[in-house]
C-alpha positions as a printed Julia matrix, in Angstrom:
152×3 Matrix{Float64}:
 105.85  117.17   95.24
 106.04  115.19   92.13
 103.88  111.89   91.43
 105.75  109.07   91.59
 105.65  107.06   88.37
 105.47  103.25   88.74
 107.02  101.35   86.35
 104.47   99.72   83.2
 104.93   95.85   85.34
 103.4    97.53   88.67
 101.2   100.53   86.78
  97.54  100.21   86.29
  95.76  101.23   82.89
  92.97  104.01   83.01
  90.6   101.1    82.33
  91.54   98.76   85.36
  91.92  101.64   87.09
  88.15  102.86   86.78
  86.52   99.29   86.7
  85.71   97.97   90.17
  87.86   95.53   91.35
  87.51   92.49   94.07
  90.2    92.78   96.99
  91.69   89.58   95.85
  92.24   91.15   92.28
  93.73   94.56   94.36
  95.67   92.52   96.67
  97.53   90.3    94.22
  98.93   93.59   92.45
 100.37   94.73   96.02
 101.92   91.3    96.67
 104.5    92.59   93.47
 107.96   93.25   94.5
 108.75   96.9    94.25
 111.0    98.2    92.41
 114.53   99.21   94.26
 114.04  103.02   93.24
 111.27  103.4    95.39
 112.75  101.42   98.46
 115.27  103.39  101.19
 117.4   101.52  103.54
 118.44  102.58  106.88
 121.14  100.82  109.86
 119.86   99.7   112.82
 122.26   98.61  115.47
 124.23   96.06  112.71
 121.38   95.61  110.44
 120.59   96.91  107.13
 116.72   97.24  106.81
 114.97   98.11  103.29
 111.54   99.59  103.73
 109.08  101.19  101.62
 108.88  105.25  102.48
 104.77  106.11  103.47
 104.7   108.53  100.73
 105.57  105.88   98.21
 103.14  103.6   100.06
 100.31  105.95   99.58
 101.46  106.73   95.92
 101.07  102.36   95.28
  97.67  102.54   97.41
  96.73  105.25   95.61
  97.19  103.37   91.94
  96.3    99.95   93.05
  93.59  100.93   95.51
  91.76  104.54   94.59
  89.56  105.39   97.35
  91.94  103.62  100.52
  91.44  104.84  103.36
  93.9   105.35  106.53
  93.41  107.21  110.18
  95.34  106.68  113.62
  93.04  104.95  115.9
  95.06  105.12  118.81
  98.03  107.18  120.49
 100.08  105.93  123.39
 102.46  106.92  125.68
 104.94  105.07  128.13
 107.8   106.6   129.98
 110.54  106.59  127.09
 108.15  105.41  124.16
 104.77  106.34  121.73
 103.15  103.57  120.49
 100.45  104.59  117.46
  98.21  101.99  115.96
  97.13  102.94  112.57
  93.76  101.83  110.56
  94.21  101.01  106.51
  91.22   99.98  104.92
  90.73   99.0   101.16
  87.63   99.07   99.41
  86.91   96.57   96.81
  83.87   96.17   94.71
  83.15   92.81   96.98
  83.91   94.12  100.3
  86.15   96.63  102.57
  89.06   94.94  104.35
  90.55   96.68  107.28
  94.27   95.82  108.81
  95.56   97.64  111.7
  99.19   97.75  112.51
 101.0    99.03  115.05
 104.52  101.36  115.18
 106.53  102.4   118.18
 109.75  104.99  118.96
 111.54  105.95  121.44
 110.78  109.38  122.69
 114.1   110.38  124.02
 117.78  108.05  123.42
 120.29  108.57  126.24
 124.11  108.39  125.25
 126.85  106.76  126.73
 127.08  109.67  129.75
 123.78  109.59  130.29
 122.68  112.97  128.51
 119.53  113.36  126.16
 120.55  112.67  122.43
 118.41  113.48  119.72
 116.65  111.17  117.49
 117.94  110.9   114.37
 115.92  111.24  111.64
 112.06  113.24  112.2
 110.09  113.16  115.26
 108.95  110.03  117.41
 105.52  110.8   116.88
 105.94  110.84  112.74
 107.74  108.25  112.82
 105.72  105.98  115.06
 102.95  107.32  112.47
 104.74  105.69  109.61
 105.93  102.65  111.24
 102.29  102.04  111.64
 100.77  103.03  108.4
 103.54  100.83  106.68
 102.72   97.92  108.72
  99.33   98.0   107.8
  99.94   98.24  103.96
 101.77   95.08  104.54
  98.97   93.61  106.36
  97.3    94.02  102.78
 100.39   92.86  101.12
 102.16   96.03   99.73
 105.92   95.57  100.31
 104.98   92.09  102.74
 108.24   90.11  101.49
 110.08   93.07  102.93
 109.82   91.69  106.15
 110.82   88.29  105.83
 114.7    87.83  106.2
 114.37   84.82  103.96
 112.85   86.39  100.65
 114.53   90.01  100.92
């Protein structure tokens, strides 16, 4: 897989890149608007949402925050769903900061006759996985005006 190459406005130098920076310093270059080539959209019922795919997330964590690091912390199961809550933590040269997010999907979709329908796109558990890691990244402010209706 190729590296994805940020644009110069979102890019770090070598320099910045090997200097320690404070989480405010780390977080303020996530807050950036992405550029549109590295955003997907998918339909949801009657909504269009834009999103951020994880392996452009880690590619942006990877410039802006060398050394991140990300684990599930927890796995659940209900009837029809899997819930995964996923840690993200950043480490600055003044502290660590930790988010933890949360995804969900449906294990199994029934259609209009009541059979089993597959999911559409990847498995629940991957995607649950993603939903999750994404959130968190946005807990830290990578892609966080994505999910307010007002500033998309």
């Amino acid at each position: 897989m190729q590296s994805m190459q940020l644009p110069p406005r979102m890019a770090l130098t070598a320099q910045e890149r090997e200097s320690p920076r404070t989480y405010a310093e780390i977080q303020i270059d996530l807050l950036k608007r992405i550029p549109s080539k590295y955003l997907d959209t998918k339909r949801k019922q009657s909504a269009t949402l834009t999103f951020i795919p994880w392996y452009h997330c880690c590619q942006v964590l990877d410039d802006y925050a060398p050394g991140w690091e990300g684990r599930i912390t927890e796995t659940r199961f209900t009837e029809d769903r899997i819930f995964v809550t996923y840690s993200l933590t950043i480490h600055a040269s003044d502290r660590s900061v930790t988010r933890e997010a949360t995804g969900t999907e449906v294990l199994k979709e029934l259609d209009k006759e009541g059979n089993i329908r597959e999911i559409a796109y990847g498995d629940p558990s991957s995607n649950a996985s993603s939903m999750a890691f994404r959130r968190a990244a946005a807990g830290h402010g990578l892609g966080r005006y994505l999910y307010d209706k007002k500033t998309r």
